[in-house]
C-alpha distance (Angstrom), angle and dihedral (degrees) to the residues before:
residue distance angle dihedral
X1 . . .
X2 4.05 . .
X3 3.59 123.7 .
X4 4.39 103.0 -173.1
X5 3.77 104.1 -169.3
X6 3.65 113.5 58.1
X7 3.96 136.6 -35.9
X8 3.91 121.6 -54.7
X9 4.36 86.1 -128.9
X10 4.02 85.6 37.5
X11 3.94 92.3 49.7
X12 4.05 98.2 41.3
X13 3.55 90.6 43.8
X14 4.32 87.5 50.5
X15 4.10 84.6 51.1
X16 3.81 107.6 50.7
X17 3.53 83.0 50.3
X18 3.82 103.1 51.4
X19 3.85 84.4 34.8
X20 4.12 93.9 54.0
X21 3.83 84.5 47.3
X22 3.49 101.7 56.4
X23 4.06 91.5 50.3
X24 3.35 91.3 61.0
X25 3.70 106.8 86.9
X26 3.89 115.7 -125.3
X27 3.69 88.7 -13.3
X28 3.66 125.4 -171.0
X29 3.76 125.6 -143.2
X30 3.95 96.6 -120.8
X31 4.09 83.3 63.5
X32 3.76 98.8 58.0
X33 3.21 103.6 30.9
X34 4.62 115.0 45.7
X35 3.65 108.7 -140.4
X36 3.72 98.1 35.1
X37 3.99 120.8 120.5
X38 4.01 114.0 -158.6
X39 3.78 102.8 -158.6
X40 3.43 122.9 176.5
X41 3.11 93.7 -104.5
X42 3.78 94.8 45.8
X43 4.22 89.7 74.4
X44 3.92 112.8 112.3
X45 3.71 111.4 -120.1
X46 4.00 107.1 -129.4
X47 3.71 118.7 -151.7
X48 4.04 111.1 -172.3
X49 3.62 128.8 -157.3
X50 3.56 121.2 -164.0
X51 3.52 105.8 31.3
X52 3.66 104.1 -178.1
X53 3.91 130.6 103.2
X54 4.18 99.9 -33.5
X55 4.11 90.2 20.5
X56 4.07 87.3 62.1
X57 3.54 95.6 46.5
X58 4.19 93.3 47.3
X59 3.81 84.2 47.9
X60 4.16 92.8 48.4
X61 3.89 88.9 49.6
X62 3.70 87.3 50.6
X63 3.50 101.2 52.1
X64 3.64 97.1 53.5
X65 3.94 83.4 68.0
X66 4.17 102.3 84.8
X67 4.02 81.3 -152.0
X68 3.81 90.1 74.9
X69 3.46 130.6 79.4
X70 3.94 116.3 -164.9
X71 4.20 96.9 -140.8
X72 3.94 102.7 154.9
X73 3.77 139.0 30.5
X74 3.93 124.2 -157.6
X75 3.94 129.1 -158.0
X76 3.28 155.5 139.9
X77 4.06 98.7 -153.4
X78 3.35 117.4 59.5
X79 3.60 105.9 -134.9
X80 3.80 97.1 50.2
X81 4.32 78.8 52.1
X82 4.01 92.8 47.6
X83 3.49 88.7 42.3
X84 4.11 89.6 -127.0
X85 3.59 113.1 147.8
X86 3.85 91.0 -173.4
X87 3.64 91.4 54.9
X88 3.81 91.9 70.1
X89 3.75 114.6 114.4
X90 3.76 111.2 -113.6
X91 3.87 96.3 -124.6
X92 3.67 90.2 67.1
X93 4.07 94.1 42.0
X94 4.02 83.2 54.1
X95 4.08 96.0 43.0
X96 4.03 94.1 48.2
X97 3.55 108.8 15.0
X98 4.27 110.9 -179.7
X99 3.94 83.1 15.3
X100 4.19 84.4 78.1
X101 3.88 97.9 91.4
X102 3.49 119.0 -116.0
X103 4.22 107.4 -116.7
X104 3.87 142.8 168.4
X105 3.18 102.6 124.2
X106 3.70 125.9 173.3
X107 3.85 98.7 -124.9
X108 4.26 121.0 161.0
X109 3.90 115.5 -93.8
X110 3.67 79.9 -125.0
X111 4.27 99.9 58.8
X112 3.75 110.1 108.1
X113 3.31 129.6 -101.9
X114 3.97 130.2 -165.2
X115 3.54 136.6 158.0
X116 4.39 91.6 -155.8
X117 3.33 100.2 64.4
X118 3.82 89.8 -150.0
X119 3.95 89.3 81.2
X120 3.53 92.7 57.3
X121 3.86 79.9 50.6
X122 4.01 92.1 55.7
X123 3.89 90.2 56.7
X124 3.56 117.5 117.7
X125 3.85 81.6 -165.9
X126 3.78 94.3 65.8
X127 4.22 116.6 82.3
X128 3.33 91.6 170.8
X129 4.38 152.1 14.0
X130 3.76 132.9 -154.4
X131 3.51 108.4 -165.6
X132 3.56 127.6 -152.6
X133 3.88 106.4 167.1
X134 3.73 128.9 139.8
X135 3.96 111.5 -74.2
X136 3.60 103.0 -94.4
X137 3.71 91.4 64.9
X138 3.83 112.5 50.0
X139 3.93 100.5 86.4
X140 4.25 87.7 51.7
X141 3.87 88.6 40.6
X142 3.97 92.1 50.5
X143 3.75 101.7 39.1
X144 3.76 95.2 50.3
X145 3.71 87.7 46.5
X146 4.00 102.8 47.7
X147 4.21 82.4 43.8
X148 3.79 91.0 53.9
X149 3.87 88.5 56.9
X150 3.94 93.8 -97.2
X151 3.65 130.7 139.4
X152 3.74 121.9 -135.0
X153 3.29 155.4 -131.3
X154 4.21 120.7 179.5
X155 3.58 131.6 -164.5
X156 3.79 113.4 -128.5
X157 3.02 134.5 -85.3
X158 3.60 83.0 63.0
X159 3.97 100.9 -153.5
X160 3.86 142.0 -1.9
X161 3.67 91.6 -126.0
X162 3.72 144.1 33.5
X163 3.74 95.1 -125.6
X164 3.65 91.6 58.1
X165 3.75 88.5 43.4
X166 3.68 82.5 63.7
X167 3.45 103.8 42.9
X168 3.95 95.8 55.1
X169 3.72 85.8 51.6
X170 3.82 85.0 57.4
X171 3.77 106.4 49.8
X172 4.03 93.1 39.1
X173 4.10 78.3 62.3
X174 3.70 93.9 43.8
X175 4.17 96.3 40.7
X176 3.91 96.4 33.9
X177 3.48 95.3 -138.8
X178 3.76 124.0 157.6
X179 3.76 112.6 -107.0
X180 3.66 143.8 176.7
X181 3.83 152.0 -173.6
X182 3.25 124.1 -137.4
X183 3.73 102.3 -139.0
X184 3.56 99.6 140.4
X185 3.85 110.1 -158.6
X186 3.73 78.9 70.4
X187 3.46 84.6 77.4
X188 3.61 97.4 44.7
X189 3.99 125.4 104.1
X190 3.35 92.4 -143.2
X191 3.32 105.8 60.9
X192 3.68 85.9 35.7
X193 3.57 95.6 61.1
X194 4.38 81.6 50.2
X195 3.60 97.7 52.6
X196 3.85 102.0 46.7
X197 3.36 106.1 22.2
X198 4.17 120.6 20.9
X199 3.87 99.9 35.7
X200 3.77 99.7 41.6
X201 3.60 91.3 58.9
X202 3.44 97.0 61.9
X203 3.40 104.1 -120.0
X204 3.91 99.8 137.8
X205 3.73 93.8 51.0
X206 3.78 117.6 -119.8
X207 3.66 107.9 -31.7
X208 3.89 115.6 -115.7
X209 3.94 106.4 169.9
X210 3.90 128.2 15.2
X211 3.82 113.1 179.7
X212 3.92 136.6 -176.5
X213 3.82 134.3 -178.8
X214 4.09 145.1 -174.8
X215 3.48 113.0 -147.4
X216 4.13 116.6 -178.5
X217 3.93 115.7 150.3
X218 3.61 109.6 -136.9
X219 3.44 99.7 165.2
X220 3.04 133.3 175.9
X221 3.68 105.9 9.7
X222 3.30 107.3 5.0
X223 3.87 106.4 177.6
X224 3.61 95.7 0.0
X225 3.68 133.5 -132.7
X226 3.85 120.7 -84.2
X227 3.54 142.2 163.8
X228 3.63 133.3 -97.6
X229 4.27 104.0 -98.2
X230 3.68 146.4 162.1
X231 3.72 108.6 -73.1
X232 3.94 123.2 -114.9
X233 3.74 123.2 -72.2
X234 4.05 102.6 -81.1
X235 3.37 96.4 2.2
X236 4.39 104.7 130.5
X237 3.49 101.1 -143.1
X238 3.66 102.0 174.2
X239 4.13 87.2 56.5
X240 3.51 88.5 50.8
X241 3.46 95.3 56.3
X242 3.82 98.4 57.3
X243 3.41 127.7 160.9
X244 4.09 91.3 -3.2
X245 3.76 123.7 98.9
X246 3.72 108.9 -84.4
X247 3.63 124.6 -103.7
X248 3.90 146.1 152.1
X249 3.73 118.1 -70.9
X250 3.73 121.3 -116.7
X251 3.80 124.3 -170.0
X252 4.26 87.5 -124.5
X253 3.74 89.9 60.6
X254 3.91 111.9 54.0
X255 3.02 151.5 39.7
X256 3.81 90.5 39.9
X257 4.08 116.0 -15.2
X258 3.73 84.8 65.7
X259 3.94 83.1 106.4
X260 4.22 84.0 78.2
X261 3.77 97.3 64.2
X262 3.50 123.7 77.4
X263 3.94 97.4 -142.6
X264 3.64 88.6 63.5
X265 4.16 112.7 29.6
X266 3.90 131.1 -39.8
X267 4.01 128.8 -149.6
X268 3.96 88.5 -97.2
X269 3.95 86.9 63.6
X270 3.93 95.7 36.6
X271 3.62 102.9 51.2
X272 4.22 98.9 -1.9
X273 3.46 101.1 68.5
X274 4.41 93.5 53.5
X275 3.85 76.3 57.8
X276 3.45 109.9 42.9
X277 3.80 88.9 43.1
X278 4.00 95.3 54.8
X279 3.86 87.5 49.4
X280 3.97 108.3 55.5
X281 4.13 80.7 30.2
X282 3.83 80.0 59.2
X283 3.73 104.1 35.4
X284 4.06 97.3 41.1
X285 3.76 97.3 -111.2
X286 3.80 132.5 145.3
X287 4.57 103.0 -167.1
X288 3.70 131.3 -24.8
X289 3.79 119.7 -94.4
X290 4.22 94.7 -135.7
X291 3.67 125.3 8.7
X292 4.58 123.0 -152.8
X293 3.51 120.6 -174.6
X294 3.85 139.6 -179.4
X295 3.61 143.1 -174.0
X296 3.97 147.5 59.7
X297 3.65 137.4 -165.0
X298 3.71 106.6 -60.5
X299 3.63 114.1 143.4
X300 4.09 104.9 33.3
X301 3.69 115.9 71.5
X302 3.76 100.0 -150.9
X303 3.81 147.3 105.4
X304 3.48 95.5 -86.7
X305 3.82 116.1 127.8
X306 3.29 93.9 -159.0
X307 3.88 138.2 85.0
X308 3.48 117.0 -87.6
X309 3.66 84.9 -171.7
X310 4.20 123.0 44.4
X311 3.44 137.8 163.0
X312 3.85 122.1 177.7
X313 3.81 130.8 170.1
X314 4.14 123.8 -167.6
X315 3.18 127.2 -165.4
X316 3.58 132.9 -156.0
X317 3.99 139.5 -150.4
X318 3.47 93.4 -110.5
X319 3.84 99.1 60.9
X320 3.75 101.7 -100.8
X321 3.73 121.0 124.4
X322 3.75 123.7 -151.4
X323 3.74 126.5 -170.6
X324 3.84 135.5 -172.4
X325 3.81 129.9 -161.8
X326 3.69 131.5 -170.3
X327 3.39 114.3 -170.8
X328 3.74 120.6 -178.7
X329 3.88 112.6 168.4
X330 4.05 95.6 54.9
X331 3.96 134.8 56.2
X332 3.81 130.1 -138.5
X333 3.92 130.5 75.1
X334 3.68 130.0 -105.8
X335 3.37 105.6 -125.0
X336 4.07 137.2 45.4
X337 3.91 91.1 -114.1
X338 3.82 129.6 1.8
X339 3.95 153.2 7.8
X340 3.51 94.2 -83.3
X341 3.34 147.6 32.6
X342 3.66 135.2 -175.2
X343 4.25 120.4 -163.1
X344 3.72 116.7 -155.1
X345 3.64 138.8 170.1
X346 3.93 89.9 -95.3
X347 3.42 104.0 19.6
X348 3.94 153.8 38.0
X349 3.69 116.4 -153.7
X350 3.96 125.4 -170.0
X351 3.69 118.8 -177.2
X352 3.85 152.0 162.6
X353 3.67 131.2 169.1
X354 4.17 89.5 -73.8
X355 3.12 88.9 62.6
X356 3.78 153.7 -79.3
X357 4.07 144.5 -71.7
X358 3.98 128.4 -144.9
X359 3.67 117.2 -170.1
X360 4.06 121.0 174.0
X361 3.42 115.2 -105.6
X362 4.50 111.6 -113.9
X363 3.59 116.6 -128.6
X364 3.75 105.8 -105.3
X365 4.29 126.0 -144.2
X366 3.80 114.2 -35.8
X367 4.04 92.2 4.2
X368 4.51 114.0 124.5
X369 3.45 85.9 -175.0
X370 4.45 115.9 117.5
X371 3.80 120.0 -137.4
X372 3.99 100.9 -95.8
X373 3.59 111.0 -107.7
X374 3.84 93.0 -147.4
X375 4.10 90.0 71.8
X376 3.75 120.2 68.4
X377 3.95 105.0 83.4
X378 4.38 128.6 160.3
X379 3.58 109.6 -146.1
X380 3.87 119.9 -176.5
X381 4.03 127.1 177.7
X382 3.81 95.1 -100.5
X383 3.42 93.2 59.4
X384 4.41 85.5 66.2
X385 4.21 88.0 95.3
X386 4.16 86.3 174.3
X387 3.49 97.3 59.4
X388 4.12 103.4 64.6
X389 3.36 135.8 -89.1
X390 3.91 87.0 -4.7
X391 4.11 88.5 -124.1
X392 4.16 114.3 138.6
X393 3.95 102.5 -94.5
X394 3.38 125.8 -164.1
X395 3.88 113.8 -91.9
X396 3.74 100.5 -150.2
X397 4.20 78.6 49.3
X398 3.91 86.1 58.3
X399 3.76 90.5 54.2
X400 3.35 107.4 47.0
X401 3.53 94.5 40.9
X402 4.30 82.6 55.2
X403 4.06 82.5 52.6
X404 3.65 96.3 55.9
X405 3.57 94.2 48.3
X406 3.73 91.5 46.9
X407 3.09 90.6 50.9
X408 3.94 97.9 63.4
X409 4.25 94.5 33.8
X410 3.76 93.2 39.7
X411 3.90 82.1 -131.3
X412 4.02 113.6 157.1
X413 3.91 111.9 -94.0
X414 3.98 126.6 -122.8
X415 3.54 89.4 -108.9
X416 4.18 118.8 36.2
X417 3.61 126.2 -169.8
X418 4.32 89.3 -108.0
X419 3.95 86.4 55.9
X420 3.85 92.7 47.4
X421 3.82 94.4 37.4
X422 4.12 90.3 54.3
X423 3.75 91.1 43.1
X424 3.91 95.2 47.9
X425 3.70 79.5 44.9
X426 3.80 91.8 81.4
X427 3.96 97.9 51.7
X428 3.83 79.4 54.4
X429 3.74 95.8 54.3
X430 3.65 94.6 37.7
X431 3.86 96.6 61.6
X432 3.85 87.5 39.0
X433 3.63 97.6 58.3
X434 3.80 94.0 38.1
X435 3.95 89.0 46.7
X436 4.32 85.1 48.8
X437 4.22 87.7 41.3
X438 4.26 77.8 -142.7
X439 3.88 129.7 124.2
X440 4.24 93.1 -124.6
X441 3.22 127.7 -156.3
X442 4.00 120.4 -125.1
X443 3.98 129.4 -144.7
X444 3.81 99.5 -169.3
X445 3.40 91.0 -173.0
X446 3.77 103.7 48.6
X447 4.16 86.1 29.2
X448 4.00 88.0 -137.0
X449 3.98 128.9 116.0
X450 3.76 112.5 -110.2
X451 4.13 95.5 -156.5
X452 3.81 100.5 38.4
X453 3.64 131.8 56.1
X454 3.94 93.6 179.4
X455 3.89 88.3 54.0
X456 3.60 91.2 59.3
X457 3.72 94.3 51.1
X458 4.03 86.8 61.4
X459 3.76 87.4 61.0
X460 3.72 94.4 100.7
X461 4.04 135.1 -17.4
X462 3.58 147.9 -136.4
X463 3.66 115.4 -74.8
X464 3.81 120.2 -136.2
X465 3.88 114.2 -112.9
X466 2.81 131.6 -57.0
X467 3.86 102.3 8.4
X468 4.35 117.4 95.2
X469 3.35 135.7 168.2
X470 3.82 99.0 -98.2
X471 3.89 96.3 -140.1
């Protein structure tokens, strides 16, 4: 079985070590790692962009790390900036509720604070970004950042499009910078412990189907239906917009519901790609060989331009078959126990970052073989005695604390932009073939569909004046 990103010693070794970082509370460098002098000038100045609902909690999860320094602040709406959570119009209080971050923080008169992210860029105080913005922005965010000399950390999914994907792989290579993906099962022990040590053995067999789903019942009206309108006081709609084709705000689109329009996200990229990525992480796979998909939006009467209903099955080179559902109009899971499950020919395995499930595999029609005894196995995260106290740490806490090490070693982090950029590959080529209603055809090395020319013209689009790619 392959394993594409780094060595299976290289890669555990690179997790005990993020994972014993993050369980030491508030941790300093010279602690974990002998030899190491923090100095006060020796902590890496953090500027974040996208501040909002995911950007706060990033930025939280940073600061608990005495390594960091929080030196610049990025936004387009001007409480999530100020950091005043009673500045927040009520319209967008009443639209997303808990999704409003929580703020208040004690910053320095003196941090910087932009709304165009590329004058936080132009600091010489700024080592390093972790960018949280809407969808549509991360590939512009993270190539201007790694080519004005900064290190980075992304929010998944990593792009809107599989060109970008590919350019962002390129310049990291060309500028050197240190960047990661924040796909946090990386950072899990769990899956850790799958990937390196459980699956390679053999013990489930040879894999034939993996599967994943997202079920959330939104039914009946799900994001609602609302009218085009002035946007909220100090809210910079134009900026938000970007690259995408412009059009007039509505309170069901941004800050956060973006994530149900197809310019900006869709539910295979929000909650998909975590999926997708843990699978061919798990399974040793780089991209699918042929791609189905099926559904639409037929249960939730909304403005969502999105499915509310998907199906989509992959298939790889090597036989296996792995599928992904997102159902949003029912309630219920799947499967007994987990996220995930993998079937092989001597094992079933469900997990989720708790833990994971092992069942022997039954012998099927015309089989005299007996389920081996030496397969069924419970494994949860305190039972990981190398990785600290044993206690359940946060994931995303596991990556980030990777990043900021990285970022002074120059090591290679748990999660690179070629390991995010194939995993958000598969969002990508979900919504393509469902959009095309065609089973394509993938090249994974040439990143082009062999059986559809009008597949392979969905692989990127035309930004909106004046924003490029500056490659």
């Amino acid at each position: 079985m392959k394993h594409n990103s780094i060595s299976r010693r290289s890669f555990i070794k690179q997790s005990v070590a993020a994972s014993a970082t993050v369980l030491a509370s508030n941790s300093a460098f010279g602690e974990i790692y002998p030899g190491s002098v923090l100095g006060a000038n020796e902590r890496i100045n953090m500027g974040f962009i996208g501040i909002g609902n995911r950007g706060t909690l990033l930025m939280n999860l940073f600061m608990k790390d005495k390594n960091c320094n929080v030196a610049g602040l990025c936004d387009v709406y001007d409480p999530y900036l100020m950091r005043d959570n009673s500045k927040v119009d009520p319209r967008i209080i009443e639209q997303i509720g808990r999704s409003v971050p929580r703020m208040g923080e004690d910053f320095s008169s003196k941090i910087l604070r932009v709304t165009d992210y590329r004058k936080l860029l132009d600091s010489k105080n700024i080592d390093a970004v972790c960018i949280a913005t809407p969808d549509h922005w991360h590939a512009l965010q993270t190539i201007d950042a790694m080519n004005a000399g900064k290190d980075v950390f992304v929010e998944k999914p990593l792009t809107m499009t599989i060109h970008e994907g590919r350019m962002m792989v390129n310049i990291q290579k060309k500028t050197g910078q240190v960047t990661a993906v924040g796909l946090n099962r990386r950072g899990n022990g769990v899956y850790q412990k799958l990937a390196n040590e459980v699956i390679p053995s053999g013990k489930l067999g040879k894999i034939s189907v993996a599967s994943a789903f997202r079920i959330d019942n939104q039914a009946p009206d799900g994001i609602g239906k609302m009218n085009v309108e002035n946007p909220p006081a100090g809210f910079d709609w134009d900026m938000w917009q970007g690259p995408r084709k412009e059009r007039g705000f509505k309170y069901n689109i941004a800050p956060y519901t973006f994530r149900w329009w197809s310019d900006y996200s869709s539910q295979m990229g929000n909650w998909g790609v975590h999926f997708m990525d843990v699978i061919r992480w798990m399974i040793g796979e780089k991209a699918p060989v042929a791609i189905s998909a099926s559904g639409g939006n037929y249960m939730i009467d909304d403005d969502r331009t999105i499915p509310d209903t998907m199906q989509v099955t992959f298939e790889f080179a090597s036989g296996t078959i792995a599928t992904f559902c997102i159902y949003e109009a029912c309630s219920g899971g799947l499967f007994d126990y987990g996220e995930v499950q993998l079937r092989g020919t001597k094992g079933i395995l469900n997990v989720d970052e708790r833990g994971y499930k092992i069942l022997p595999a039954r012998p099927g029609q015309f089989q005299k073989w007996t389920s081996p005894a030496d397969v069924a196995e419970e494994f949860t995260w305190k039972d990981i005695s190398d990785l600290g106290d044993g206690s359940n740490s946060n994931s995303t806490e596991v990556l980030i604390q990777d990043f900021l090490k990285c970022v002074k070693t120059k090591e290679t982090p748990l999660c690179t932009l070629e390991e995010g950029h194939r995993s958000t590959s598969f969002a990508h080529l979900a919504n393509i073939a469902l959009k095309t209603r065609q089973r394509l055809e993938w090249d994974a090395d040439k990143e082009q569909f062999t059986n559809h020319d009008a597949a392979n013209k969905l692989l990127h689009y035309d930004y909106r004046s004046p924003w490029k790619l500056n490659v």
